[in-house]
N, CA and C atoms as an extended XYZ file, in Angstrom:
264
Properties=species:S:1:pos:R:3:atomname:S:1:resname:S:1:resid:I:1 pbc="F F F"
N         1.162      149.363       68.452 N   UNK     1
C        -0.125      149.758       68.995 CA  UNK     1
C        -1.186      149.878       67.890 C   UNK     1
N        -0.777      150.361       66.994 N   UNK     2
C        -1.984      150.973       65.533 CA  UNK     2
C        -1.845      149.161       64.972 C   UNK     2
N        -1.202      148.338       65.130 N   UNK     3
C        -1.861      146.759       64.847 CA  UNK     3
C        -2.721      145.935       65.586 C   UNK     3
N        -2.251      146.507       66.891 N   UNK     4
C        -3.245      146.093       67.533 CA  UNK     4
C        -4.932      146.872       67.593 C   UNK     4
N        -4.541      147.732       67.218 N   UNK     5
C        -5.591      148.304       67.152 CA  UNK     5
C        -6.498      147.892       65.918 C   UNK     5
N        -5.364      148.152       64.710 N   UNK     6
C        -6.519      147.349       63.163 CA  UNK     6
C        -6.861      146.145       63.034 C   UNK     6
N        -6.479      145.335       63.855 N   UNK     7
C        -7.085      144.207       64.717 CA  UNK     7
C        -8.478      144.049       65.344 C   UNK     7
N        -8.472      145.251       66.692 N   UNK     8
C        -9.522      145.116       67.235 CA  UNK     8
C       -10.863      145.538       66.043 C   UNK     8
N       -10.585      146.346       65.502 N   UNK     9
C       -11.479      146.976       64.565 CA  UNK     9
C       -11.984      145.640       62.844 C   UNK     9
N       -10.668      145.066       62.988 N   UNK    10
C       -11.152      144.265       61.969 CA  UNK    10
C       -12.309      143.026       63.069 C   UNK    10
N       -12.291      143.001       63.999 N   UNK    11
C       -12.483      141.685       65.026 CA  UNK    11
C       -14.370      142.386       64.805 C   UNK    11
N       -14.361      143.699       65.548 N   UNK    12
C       -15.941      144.105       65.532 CA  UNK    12
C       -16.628      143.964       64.277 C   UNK    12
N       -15.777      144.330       63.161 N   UNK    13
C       -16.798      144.527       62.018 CA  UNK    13
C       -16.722      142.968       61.318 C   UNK    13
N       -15.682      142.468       62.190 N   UNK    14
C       -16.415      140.778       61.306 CA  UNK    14
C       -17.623      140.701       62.249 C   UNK    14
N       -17.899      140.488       63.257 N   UNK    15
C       -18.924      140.005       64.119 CA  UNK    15
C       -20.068      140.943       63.592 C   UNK    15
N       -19.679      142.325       62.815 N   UNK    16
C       -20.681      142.612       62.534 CA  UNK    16
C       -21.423      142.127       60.858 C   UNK    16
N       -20.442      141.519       60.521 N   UNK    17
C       -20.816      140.978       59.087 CA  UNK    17
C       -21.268      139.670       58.860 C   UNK    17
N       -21.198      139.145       60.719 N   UNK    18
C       -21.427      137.907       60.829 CA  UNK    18
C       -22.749      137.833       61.024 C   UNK    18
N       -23.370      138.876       61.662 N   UNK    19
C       -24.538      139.313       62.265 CA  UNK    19
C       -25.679      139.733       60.595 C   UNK    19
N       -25.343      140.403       60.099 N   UNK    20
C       -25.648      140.285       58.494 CA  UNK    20
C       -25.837      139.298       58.162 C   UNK    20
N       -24.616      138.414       57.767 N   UNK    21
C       -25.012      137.500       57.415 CA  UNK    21
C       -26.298      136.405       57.921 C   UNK    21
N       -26.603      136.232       59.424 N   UNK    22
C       -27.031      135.533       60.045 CA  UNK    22
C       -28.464      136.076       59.569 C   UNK    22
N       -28.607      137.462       59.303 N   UNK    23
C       -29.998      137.636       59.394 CA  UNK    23
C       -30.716      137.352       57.718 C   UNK    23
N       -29.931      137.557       56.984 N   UNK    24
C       -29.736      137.311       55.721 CA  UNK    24
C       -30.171      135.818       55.712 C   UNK    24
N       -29.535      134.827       56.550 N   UNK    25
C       -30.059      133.637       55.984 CA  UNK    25
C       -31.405      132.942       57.274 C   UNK    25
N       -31.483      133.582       58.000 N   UNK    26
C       -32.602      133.504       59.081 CA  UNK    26
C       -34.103      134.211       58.068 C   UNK    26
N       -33.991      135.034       57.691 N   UNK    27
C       -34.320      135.635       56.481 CA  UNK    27
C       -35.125      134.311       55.258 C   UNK    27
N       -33.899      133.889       55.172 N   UNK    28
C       -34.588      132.921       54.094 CA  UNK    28
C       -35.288      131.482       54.484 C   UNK    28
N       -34.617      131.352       55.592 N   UNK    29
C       -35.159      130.452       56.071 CA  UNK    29
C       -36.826      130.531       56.420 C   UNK    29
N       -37.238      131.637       57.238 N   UNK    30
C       -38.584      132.002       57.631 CA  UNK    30
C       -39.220      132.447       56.215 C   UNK    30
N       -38.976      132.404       54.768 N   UNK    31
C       -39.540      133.086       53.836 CA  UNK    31
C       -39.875      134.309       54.257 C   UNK    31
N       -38.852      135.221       54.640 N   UNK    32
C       -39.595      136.820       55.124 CA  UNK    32
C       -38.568      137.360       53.404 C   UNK    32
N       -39.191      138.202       53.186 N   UNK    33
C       -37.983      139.184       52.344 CA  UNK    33
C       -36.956      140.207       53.086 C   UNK    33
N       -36.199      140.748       52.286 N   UNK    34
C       -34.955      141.167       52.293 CA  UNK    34
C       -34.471      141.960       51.215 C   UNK    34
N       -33.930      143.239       51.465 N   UNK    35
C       -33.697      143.898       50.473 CA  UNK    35
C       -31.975      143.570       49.849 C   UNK    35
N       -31.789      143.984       48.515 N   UNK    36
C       -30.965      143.922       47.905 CA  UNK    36
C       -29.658      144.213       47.988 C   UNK    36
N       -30.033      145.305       48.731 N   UNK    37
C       -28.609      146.508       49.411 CA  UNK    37
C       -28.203      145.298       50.823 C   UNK    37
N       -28.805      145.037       51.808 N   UNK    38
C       -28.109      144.310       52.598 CA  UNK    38
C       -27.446      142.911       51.764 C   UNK    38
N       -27.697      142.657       51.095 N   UNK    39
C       -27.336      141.010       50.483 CA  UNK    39
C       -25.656      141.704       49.950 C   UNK    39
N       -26.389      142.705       48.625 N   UNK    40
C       -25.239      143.211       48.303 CA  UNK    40
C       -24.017      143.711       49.192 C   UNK    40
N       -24.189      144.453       50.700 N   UNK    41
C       -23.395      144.994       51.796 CA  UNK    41
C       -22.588      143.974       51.847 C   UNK    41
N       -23.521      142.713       52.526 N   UNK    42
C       -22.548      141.677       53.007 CA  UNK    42
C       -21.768      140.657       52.257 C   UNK    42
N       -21.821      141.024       51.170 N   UNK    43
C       -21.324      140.174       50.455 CA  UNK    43
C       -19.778      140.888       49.859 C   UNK    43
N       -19.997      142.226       49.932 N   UNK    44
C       -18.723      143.281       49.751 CA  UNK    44
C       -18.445      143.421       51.132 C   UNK    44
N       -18.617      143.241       52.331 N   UNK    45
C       -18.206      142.911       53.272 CA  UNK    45
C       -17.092      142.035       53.142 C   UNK    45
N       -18.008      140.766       53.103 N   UNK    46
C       -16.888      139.805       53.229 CA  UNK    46
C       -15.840      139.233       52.424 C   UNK    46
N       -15.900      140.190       51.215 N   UNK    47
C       -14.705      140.689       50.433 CA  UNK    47
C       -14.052      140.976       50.901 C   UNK    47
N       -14.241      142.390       51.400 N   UNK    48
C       -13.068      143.195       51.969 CA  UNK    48
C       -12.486      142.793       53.384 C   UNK    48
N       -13.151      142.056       53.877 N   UNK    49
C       -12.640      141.373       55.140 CA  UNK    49
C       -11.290      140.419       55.061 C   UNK    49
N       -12.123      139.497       53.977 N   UNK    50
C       -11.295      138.392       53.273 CA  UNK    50
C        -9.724      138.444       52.898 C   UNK    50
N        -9.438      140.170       51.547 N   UNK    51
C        -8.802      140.537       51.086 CA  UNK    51
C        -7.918      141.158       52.460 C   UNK    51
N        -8.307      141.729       53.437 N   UNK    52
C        -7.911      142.409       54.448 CA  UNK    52
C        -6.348      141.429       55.167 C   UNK    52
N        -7.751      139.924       55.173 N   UNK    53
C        -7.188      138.520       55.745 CA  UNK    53
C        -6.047      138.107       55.443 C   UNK    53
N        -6.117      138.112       54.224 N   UNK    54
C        -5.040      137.319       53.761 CA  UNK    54
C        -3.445      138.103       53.018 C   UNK    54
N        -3.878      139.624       52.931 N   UNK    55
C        -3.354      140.428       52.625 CA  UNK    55
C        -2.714      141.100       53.110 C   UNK    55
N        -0.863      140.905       54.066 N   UNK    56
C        -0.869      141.477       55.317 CA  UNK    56
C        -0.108      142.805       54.453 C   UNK    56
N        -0.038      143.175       53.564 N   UNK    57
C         0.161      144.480       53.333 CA  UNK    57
C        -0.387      145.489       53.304 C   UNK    57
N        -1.976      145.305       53.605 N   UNK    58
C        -2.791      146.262       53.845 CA  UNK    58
C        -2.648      146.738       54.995 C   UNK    58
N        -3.334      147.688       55.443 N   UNK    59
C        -3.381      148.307       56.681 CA  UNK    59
C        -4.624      147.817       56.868 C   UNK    59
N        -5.095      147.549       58.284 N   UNK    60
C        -6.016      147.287       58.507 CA  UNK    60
C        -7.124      148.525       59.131 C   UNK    60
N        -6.450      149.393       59.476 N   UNK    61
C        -7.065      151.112       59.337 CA  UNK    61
C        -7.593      151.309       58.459 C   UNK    61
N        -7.728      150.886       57.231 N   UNK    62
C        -8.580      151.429       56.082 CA  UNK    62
C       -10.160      151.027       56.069 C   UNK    62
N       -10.181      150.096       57.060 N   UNK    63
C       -11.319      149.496       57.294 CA  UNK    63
C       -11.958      150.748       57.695 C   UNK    63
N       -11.658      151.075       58.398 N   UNK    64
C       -12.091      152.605       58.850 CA  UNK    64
C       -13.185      153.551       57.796 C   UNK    64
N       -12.315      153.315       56.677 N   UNK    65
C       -13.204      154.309       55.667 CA  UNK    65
C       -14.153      153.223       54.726 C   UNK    65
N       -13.585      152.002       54.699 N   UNK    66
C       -14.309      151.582       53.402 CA  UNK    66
C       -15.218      150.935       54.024 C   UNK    66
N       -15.533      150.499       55.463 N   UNK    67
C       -17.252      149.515       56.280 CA  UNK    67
C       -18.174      150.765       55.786 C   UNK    67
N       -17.366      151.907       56.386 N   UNK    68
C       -18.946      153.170       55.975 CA  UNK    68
C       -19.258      153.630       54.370 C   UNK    68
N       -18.078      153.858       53.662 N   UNK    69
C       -18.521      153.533       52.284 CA  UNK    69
C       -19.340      152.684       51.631 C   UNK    69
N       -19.142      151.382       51.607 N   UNK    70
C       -19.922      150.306       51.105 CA  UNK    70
C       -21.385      149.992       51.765 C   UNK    70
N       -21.430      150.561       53.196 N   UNK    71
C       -22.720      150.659       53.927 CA  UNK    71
C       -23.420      151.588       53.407 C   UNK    71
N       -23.322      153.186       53.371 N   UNK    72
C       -23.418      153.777       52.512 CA  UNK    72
C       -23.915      153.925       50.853 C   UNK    72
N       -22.544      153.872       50.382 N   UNK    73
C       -22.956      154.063       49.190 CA  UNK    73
C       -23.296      152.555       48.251 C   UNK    73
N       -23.708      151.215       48.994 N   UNK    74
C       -24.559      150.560       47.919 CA  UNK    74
C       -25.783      151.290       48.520 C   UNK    74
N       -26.451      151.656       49.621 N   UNK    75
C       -27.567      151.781       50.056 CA  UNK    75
C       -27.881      153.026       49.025 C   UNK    75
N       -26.964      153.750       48.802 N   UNK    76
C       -27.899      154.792       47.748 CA  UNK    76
C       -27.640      154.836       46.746 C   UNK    76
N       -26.575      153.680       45.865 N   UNK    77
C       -26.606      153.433       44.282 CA  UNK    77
C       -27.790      152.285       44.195 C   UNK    77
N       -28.305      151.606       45.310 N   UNK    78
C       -29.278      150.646       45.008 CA  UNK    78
C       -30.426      151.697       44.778 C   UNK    78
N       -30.870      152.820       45.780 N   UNK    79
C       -32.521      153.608       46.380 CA  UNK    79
C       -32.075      154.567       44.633 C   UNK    79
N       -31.128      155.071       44.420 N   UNK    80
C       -31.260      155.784       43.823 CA  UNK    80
C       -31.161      155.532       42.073 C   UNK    80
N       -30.613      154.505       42.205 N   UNK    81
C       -30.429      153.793       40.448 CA  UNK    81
C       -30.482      153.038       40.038 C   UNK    81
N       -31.075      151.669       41.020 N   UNK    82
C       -31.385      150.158       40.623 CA  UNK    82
C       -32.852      149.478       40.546 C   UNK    82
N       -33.613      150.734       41.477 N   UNK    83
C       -34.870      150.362       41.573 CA  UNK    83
C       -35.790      151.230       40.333 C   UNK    83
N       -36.818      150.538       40.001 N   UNK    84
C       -37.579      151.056       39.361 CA  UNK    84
C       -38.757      152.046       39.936 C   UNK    84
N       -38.603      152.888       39.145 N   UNK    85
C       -39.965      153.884       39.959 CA  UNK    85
C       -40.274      154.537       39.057 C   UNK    85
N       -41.981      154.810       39.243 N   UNK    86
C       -42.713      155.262       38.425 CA  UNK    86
C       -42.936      156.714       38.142 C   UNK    86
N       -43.318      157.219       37.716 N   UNK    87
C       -43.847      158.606       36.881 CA  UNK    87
C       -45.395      159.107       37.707 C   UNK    87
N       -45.438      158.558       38.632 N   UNK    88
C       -47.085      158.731       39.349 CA  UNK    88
C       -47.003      160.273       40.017 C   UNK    88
């Protein structure tokens, strides 16, 4: 049951990394910008998807903790330590 289940869960968050991705390159296509943290998300996304893939010794439950981590915490190692900001 808990495989089928880290299944269903790996199944949503690809479609949701697929959806990232899509906007990411819809994105470039229209010349709109795009911030750094989503490029960076999906791209450690589809790492950990990948590694998930091909790796059947993982659990696929861990997905659990590490989609909200990496959503998370690039969004505030990017806002909080990659950008430049001024002294104003």
């Amino acid at each position: 049951m808990l495989i089928i289940l880290g299944w269903v869960i790996y199944s949503i968050l690809t479609l949701i990394t697929i959806s990232f991705l899509y906007g990411i390159i819809k994105s470039i296509l229209i010349k709109k910008s795009f911030t750094y943290s989503v490029l960076i998300q999906t791209i450690l996304f589809i790492v950990v998807l990948t590694m998930f893939y091909f790796n059947n010794n993982l659990n696929k439950l861990h997905i659990i903790w590490l989609f909200p981590l990496i959503l998370f915490g690039v969004s505030f190692l990017i806002n909080n330590f990659f950008i430049n900001k001024s002294n104003v």
